[in-house]
PDB file of N, H, CA, C and O in Angstrom:
ATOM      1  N   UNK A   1     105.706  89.737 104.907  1.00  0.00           N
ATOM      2  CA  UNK A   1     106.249  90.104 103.616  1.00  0.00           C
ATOM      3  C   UNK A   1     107.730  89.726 103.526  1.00  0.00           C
ATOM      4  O   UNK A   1     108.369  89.468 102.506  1.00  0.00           O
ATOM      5  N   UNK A   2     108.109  89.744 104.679  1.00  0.00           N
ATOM      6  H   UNK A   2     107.590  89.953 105.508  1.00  0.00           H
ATOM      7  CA  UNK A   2     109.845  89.466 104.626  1.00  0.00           C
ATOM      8  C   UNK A   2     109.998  88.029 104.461  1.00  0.00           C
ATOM      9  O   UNK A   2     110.713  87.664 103.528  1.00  0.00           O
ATOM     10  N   UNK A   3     109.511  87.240 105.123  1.00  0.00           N
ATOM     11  H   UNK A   3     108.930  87.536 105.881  1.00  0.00           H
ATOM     12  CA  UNK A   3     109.386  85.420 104.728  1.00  0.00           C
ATOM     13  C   UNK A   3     108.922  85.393 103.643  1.00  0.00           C
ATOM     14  O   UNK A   3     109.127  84.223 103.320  1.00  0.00           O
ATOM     15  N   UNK A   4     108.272  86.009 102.566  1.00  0.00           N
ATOM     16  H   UNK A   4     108.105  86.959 102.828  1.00  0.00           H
ATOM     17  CA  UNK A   4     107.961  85.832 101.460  1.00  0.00           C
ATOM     18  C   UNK A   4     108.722  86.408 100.331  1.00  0.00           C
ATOM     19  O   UNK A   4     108.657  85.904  99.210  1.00  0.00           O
ATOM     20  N   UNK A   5     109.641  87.737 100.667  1.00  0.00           N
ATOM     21  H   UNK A   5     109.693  88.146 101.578  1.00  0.00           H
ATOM     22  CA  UNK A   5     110.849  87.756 100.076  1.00  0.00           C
ATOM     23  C   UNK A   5     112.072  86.466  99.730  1.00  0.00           C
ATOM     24  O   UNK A   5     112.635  85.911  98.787  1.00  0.00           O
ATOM     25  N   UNK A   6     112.007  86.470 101.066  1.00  0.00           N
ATOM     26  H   UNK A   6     111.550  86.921 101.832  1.00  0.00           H
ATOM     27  CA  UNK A   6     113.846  85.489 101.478  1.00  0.00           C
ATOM     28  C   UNK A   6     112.988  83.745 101.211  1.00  0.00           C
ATOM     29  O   UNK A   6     113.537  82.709 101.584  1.00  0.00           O
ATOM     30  N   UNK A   7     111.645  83.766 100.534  1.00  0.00           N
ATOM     31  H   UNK A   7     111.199  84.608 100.230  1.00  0.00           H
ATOM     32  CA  UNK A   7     111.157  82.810 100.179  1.00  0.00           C
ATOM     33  C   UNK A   7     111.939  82.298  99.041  1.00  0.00           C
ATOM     34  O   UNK A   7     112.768  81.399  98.901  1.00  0.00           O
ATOM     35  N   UNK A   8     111.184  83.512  97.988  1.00  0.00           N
ATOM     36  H   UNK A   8     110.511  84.242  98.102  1.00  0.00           H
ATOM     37  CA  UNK A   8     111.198  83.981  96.557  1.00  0.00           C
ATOM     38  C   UNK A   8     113.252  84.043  96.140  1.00  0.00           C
ATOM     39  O   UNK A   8     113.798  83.592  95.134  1.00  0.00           O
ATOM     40  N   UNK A   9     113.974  84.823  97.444  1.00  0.00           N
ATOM     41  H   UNK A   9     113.530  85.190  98.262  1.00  0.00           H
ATOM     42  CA  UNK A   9     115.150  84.713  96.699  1.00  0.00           C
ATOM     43  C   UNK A   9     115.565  83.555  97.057  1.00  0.00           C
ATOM     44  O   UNK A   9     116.432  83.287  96.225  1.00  0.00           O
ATOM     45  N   UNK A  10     115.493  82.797  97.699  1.00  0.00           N
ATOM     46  H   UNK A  10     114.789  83.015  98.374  1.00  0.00           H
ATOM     47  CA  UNK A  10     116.229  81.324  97.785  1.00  0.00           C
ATOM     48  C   UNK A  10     115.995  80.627  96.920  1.00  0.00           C
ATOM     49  O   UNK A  10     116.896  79.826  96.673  1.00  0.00           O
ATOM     50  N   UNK A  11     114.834  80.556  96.105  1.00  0.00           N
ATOM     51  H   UNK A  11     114.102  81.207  96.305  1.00  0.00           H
ATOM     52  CA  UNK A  11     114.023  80.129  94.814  1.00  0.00           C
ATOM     53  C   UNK A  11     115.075  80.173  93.461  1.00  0.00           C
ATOM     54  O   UNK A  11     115.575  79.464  92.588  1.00  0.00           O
ATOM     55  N   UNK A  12     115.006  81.695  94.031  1.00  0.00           N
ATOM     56  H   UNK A  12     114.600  82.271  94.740  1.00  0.00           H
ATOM     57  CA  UNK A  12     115.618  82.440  92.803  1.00  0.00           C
ATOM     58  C   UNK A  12     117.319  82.237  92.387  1.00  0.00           C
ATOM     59  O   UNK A  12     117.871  82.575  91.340  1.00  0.00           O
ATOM     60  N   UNK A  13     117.747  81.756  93.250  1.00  0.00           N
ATOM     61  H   UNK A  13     117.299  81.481  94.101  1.00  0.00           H
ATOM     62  CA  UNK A  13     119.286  81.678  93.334  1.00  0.00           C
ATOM     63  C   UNK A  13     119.752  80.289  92.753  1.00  0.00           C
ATOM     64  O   UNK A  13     119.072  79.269  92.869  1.00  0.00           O
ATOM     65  N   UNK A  14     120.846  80.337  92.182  1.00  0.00           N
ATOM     66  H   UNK A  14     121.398  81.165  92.088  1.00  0.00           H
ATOM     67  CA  UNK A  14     121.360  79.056  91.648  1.00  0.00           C
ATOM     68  C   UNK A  14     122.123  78.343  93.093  1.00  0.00           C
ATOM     69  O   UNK A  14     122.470  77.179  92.890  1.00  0.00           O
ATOM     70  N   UNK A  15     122.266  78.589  93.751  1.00  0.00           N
ATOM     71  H   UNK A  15     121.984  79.535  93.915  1.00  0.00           H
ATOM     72  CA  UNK A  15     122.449  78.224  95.117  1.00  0.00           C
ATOM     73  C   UNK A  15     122.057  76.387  95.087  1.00  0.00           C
ATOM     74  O   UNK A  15     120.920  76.057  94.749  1.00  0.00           O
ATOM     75  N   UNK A  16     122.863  75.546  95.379  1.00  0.00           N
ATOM     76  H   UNK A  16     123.786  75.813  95.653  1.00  0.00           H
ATOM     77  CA  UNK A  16     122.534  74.122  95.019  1.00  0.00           C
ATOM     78  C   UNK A  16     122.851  73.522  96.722  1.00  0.00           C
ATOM     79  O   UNK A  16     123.716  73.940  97.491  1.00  0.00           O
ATOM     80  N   UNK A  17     121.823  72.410  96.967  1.00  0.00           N
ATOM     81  H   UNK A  17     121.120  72.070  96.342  1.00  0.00           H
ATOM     82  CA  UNK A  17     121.977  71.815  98.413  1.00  0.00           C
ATOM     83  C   UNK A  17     123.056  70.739  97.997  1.00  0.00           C
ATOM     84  O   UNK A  17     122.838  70.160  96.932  1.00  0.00           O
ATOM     85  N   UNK A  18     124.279  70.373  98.757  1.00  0.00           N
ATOM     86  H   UNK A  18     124.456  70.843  99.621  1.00  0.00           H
ATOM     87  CA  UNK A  18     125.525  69.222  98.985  1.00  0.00           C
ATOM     88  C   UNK A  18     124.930  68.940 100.848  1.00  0.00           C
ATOM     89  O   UNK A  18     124.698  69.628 101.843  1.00  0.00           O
ATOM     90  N   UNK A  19     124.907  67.721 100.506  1.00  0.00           N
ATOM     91  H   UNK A  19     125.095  67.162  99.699  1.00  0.00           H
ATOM     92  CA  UNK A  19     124.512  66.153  99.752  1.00  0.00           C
ATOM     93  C   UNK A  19     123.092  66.906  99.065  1.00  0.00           C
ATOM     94  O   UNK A  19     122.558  68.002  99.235  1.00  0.00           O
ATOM     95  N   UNK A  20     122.932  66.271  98.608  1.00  0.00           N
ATOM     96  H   UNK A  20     123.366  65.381  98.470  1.00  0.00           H
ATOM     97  CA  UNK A  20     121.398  66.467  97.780  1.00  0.00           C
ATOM     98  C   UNK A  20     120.149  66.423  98.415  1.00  0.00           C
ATOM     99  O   UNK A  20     119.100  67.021  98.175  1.00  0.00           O
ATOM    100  N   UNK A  21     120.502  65.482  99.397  1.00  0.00           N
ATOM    101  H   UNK A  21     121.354  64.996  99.592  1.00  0.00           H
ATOM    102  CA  UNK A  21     119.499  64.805 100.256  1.00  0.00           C
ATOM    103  C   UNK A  21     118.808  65.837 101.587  1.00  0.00           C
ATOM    104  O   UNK A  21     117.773  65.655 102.228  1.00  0.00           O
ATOM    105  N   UNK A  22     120.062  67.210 101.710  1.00  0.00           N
ATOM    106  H   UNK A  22     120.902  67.358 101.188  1.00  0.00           H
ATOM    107  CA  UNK A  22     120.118  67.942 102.348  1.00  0.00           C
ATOM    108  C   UNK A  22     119.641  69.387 102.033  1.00  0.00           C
ATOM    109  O   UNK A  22     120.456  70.009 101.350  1.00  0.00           O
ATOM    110  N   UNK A  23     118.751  69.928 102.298  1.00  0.00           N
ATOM    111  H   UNK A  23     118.089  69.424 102.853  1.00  0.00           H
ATOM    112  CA  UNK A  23     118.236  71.534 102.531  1.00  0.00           C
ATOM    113  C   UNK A  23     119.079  72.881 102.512  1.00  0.00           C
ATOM    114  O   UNK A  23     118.983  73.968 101.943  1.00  0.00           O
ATOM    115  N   UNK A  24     120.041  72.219 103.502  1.00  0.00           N
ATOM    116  H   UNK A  24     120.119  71.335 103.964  1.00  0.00           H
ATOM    117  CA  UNK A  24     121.418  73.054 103.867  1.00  0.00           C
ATOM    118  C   UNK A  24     122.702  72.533 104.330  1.00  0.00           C
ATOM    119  O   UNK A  24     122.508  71.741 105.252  1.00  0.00           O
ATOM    120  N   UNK A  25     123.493  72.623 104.148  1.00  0.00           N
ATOM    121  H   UNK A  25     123.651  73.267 103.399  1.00  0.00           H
ATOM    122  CA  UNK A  25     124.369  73.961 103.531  1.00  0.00           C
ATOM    123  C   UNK A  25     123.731  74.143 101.750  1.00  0.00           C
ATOM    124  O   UNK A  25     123.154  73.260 101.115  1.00  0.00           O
ATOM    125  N   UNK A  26     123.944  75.060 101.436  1.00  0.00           N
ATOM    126  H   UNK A  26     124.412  75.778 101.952  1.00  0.00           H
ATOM    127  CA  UNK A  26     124.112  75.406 100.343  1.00  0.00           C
ATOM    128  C   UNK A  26     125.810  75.628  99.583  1.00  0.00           C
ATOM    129  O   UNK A  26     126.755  76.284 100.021  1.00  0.00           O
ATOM    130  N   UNK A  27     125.701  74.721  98.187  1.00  0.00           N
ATOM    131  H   UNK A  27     124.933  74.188  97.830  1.00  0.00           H
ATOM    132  CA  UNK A  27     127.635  75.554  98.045  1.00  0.00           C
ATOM    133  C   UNK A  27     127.370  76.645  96.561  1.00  0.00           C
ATOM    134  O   UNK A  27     126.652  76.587  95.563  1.00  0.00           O
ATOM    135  N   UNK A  28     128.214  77.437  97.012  1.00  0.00           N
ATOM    136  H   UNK A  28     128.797  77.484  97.823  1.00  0.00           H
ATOM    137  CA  UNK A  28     128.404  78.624  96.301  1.00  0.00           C
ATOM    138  C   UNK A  28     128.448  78.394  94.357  1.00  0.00           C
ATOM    139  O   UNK A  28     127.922  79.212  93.603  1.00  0.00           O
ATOM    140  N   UNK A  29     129.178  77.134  93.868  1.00  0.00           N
ATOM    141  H   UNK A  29     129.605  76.469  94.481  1.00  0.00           H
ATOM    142  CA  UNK A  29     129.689  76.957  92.513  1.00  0.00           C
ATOM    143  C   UNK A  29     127.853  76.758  92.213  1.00  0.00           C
ATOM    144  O   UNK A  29     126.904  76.867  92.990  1.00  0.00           O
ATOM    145  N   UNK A  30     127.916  76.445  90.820  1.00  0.00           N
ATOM    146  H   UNK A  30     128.687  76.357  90.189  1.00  0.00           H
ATOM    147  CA  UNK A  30     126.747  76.685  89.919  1.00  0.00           C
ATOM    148  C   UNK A  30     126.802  75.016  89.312  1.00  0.00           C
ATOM    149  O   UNK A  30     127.739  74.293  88.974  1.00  0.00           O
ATOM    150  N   UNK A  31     125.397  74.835  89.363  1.00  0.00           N
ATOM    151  H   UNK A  31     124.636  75.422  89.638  1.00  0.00           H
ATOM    152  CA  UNK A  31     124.937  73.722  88.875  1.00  0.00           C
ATOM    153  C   UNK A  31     125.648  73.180  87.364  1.00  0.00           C
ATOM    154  O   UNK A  31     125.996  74.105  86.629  1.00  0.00           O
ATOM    155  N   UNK A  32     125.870  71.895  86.891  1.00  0.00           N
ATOM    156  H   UNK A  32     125.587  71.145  87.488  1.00  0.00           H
ATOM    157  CA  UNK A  32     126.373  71.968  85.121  1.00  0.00           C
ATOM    158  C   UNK A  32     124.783  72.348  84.550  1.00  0.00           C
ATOM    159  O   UNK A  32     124.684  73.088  83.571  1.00  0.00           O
ATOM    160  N   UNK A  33     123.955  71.977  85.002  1.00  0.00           N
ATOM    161  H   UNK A  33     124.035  71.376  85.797  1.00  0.00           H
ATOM    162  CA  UNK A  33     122.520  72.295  84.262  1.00  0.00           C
ATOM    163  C   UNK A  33     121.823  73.550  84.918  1.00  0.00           C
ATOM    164  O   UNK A  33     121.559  73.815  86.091  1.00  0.00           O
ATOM    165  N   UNK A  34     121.633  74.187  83.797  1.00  0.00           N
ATOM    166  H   UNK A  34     121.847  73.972  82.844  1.00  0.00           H
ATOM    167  CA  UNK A  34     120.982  75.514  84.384  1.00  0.00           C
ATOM    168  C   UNK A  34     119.268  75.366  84.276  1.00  0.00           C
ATOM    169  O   UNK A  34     118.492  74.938  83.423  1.00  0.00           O
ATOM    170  N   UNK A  35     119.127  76.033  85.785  1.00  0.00           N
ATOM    171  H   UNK A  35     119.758  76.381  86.478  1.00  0.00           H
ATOM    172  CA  UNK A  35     117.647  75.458  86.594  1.00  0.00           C
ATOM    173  C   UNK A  35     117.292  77.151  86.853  1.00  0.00           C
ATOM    174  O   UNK A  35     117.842  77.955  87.606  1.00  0.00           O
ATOM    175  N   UNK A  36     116.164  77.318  85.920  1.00  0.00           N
ATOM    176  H   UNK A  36     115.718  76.664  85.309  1.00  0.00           H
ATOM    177  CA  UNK A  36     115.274  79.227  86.388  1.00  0.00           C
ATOM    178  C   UNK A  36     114.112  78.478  86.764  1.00  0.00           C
ATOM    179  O   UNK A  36     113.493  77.750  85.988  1.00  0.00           O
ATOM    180  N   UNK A  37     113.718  78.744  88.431  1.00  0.00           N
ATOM    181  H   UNK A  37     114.221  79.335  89.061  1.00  0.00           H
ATOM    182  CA  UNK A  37     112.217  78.685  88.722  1.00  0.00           C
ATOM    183  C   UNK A  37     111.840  79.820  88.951  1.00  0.00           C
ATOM    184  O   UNK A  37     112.663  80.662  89.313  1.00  0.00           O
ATOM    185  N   UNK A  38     110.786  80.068  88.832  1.00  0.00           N
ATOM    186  H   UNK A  38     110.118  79.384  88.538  1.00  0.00           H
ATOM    187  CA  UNK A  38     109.801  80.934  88.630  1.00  0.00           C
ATOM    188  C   UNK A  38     109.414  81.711  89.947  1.00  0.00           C
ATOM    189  O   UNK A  38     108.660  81.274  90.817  1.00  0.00           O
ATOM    190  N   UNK A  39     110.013  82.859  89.953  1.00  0.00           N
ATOM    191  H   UNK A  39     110.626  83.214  89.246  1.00  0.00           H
ATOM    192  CA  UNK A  39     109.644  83.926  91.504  1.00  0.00           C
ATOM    193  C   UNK A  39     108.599  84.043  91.918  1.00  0.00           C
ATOM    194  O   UNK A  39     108.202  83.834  93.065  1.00  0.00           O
ATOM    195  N   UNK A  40     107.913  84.475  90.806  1.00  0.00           N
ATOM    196  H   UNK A  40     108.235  84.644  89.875  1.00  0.00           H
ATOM    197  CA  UNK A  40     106.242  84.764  90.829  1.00  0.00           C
ATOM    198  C   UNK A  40     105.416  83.743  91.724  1.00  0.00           C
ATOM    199  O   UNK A  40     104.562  83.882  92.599  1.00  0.00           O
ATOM    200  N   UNK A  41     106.168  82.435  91.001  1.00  0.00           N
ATOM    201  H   UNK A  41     106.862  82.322  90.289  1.00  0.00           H
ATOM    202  CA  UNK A  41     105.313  81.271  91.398  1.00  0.00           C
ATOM    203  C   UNK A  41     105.511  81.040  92.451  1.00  0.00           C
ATOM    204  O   UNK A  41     104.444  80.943  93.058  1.00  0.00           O
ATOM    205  N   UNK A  42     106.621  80.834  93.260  1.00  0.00           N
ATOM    206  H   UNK A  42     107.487  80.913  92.767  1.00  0.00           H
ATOM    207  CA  UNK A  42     107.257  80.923  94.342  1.00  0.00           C
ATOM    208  C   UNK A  42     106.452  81.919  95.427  1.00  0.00           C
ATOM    209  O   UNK A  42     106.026  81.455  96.485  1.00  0.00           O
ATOM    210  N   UNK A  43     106.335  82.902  95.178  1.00  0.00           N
ATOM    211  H   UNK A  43     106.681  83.279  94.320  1.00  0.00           H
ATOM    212  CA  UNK A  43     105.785  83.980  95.968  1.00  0.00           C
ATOM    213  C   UNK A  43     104.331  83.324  96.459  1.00  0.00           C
ATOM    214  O   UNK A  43     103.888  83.254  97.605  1.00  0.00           O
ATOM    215  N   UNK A  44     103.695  82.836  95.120  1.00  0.00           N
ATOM    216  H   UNK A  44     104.054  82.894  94.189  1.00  0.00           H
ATOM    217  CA  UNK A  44     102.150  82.506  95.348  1.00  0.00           C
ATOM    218  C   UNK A  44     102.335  81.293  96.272  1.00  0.00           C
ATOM    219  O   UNK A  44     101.510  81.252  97.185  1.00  0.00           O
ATOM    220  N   UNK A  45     103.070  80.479  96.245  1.00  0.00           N
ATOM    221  H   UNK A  45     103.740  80.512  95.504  1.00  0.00           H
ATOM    222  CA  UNK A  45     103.124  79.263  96.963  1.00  0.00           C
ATOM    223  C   UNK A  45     103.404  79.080  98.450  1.00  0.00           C
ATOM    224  O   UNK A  45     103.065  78.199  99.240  1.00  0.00           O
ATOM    225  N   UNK A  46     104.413  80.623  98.634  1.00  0.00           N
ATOM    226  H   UNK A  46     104.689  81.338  97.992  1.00  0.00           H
ATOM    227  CA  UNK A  46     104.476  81.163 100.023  1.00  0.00           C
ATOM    228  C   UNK A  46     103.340  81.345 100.590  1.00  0.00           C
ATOM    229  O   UNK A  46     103.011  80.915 101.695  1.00  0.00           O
ATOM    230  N   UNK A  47     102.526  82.166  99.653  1.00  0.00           N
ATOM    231  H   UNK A  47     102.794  82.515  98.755  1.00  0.00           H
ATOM    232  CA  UNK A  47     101.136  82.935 100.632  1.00  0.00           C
ATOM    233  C   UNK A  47     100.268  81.944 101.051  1.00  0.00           C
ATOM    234  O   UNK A  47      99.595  82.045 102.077  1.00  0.00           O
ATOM    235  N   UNK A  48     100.240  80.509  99.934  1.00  0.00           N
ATOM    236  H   UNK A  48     100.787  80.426  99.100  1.00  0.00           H
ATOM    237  CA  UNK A  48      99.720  79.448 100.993  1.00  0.00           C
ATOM    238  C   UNK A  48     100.241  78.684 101.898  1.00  0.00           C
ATOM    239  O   UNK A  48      99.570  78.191 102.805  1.00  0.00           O
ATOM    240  N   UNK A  49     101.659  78.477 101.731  1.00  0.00           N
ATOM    241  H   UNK A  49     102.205  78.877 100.994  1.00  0.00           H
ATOM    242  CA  UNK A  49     102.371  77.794 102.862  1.00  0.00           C
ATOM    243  C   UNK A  49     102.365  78.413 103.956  1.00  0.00           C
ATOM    244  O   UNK A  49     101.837  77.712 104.819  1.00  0.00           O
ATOM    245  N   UNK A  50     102.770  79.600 104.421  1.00  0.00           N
ATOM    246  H   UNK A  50     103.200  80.169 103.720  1.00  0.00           H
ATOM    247  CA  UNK A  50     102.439  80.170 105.138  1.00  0.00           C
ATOM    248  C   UNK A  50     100.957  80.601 106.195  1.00  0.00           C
ATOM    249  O   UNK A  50     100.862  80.829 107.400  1.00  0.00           O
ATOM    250  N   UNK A  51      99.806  80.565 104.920  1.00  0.00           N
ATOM    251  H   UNK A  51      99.884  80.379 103.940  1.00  0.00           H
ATOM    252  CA  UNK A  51      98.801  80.727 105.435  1.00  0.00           C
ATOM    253  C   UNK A  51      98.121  79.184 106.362  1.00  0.00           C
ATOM    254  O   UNK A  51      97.491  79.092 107.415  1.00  0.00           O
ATOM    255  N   UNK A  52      98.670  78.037 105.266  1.00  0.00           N
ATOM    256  H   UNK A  52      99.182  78.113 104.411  1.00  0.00           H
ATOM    257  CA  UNK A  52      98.369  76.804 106.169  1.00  0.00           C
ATOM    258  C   UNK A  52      98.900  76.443 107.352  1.00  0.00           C
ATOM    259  O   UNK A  52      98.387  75.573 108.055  1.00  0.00           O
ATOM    260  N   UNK A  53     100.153  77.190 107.717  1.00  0.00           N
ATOM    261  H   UNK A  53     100.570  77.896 107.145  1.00  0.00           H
ATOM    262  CA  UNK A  53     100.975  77.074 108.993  1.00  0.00           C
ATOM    263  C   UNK A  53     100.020  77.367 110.412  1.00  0.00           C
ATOM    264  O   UNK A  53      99.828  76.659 111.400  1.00  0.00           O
ATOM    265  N   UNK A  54      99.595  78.524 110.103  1.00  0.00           N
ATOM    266  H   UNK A  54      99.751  79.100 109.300  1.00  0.00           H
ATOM    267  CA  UNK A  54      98.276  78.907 111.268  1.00  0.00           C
ATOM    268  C   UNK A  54      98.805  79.524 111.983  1.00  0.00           C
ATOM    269  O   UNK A  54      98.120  79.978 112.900  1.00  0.00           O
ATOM    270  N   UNK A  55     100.244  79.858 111.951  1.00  0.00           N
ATOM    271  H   UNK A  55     100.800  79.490 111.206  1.00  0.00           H
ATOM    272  CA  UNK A  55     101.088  80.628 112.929  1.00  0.00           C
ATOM    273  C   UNK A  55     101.998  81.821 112.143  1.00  0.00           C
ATOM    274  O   UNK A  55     102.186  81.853 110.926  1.00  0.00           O
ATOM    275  N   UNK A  56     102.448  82.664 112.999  1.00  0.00           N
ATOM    276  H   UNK A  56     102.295  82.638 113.987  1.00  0.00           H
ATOM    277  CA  UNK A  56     102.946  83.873 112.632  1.00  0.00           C
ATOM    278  C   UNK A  56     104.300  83.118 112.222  1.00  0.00           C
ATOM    279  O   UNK A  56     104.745  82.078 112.707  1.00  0.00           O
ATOM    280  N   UNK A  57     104.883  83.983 111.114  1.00  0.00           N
ATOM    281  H   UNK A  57     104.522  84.827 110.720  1.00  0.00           H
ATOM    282  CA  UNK A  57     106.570  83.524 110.906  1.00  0.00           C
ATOM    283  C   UNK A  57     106.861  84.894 111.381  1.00  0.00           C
ATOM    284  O   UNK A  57     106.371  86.022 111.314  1.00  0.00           O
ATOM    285  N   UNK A  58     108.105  84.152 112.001  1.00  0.00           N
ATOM    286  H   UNK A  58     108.503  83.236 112.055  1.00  0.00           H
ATOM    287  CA  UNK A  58     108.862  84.654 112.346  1.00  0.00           C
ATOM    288  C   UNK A  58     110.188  85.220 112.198  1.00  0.00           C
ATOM    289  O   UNK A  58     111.009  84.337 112.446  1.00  0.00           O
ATOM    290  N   UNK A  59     110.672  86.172 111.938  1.00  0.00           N
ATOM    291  H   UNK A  59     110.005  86.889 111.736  1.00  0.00           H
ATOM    292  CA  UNK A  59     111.644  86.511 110.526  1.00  0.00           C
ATOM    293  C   UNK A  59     112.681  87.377 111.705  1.00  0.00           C
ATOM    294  O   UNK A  59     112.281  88.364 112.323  1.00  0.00           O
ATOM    295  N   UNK A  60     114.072  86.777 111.856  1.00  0.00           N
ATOM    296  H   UNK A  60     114.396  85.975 111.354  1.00  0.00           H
ATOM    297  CA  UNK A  60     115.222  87.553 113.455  1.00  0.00           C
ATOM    298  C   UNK A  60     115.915  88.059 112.155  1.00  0.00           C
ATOM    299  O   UNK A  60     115.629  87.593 111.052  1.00  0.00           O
ATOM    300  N   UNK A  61     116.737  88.928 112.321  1.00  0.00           N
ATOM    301  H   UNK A  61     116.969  89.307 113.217  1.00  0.00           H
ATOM    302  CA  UNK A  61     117.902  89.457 111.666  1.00  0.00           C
ATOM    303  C   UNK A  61     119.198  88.243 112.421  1.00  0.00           C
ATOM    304  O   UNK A  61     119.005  87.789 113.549  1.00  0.00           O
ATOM    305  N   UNK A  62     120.147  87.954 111.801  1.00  0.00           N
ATOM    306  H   UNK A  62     120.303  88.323 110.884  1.00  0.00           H
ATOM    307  CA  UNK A  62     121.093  86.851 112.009  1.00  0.00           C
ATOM    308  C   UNK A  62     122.002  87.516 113.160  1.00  0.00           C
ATOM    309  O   UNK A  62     121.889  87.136 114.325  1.00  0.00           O
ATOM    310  N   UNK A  63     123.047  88.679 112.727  1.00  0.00           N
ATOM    311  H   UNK A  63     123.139  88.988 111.780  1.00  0.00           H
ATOM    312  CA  UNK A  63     123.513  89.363 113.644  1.00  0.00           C
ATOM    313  C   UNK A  63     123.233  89.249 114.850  1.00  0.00           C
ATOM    314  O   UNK A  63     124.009  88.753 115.666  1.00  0.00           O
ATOM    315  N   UNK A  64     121.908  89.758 115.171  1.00  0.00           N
ATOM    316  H   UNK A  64     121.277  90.161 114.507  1.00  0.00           H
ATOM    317  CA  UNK A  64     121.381  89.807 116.729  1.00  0.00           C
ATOM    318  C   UNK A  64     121.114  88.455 117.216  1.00  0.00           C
ATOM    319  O   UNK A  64     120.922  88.318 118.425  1.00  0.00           O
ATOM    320  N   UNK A  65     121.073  87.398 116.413  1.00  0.00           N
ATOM    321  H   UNK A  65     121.229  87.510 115.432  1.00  0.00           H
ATOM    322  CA  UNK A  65     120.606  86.495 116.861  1.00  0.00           C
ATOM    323  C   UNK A  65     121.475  85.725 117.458  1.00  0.00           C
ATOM    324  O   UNK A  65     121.234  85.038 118.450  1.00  0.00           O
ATOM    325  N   UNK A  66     122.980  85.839 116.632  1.00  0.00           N
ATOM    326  H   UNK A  66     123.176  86.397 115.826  1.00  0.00           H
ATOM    327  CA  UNK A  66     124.304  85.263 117.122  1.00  0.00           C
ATOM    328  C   UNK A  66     124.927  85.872 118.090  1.00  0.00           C
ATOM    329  O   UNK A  66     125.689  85.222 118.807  1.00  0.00           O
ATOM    330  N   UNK A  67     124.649  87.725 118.372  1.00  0.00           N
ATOM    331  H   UNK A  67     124.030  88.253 117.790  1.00  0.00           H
ATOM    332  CA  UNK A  67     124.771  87.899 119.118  1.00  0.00           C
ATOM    333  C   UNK A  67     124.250  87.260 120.599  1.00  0.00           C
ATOM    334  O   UNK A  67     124.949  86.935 121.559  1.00  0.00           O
ATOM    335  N   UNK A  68     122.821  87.196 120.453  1.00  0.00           N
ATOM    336  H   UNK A  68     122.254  87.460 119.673  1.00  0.00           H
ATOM    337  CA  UNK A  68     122.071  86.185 121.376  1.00  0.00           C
ATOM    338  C   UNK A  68     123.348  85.097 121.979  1.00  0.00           C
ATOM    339  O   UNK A  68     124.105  85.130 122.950  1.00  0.00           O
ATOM    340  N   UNK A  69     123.147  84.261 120.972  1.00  0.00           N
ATOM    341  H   UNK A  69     122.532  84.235 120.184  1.00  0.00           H
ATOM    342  CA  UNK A  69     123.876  83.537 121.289  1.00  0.00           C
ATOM    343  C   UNK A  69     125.254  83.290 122.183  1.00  0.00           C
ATOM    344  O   UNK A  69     125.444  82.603 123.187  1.00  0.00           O
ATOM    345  N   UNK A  70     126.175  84.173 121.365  1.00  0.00           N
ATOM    346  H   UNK A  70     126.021  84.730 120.549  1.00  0.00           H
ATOM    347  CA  UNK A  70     127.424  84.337 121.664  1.00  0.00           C
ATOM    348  C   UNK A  70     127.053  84.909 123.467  1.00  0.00           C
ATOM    349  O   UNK A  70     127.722  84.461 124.398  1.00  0.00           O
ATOM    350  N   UNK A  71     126.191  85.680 123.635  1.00  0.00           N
ATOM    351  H   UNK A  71     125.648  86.044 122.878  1.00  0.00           H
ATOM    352  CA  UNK A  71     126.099  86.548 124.988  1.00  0.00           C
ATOM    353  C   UNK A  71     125.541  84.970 126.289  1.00  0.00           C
ATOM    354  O   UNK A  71     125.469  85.008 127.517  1.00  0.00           O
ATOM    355  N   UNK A  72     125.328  84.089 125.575  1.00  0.00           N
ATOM    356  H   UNK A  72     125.387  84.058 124.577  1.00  0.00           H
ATOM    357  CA  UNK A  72     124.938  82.980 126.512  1.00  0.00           C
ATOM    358  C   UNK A  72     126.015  82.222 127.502  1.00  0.00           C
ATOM    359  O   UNK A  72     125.637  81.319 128.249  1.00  0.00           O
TER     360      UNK A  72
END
């Protein structure tokens, strides 16, 4: 349910990929054209992406994870 949240809000956010070509980073300013996709739809599209994966997702909290890290 949590990968299908943080699905739906990444969807949901005006959040734009620099270079274009790229996934991530994301930059903070707002598109000149305003872009609403659809949560709902988003959500449904999770439950099959997910389901075609065949594997569990896996969802860390960031904190602990950098902690991880940092402790290496």
């Amino acid at each position: 349910m949590t990968a299908l949240v943080l699905l739906a809000c990444d969807a949901g956010n005006t959040l734009w990929a620099h270079p274009a070509e790229r996934k991530r980073p994301k930059q903070l300013s707002t598109p000149n054209q305003f872009r609403e996709d659809n949560v709902w739809t988003m959500l449904e599209r999770g439950v099959s992406l997910f389901a075609e994966s065949g594997s569990p997702v896996v969802c860390e909290a960031y904190p602990k994870r950098f902690q991880r890290v940092a402790e290496s």
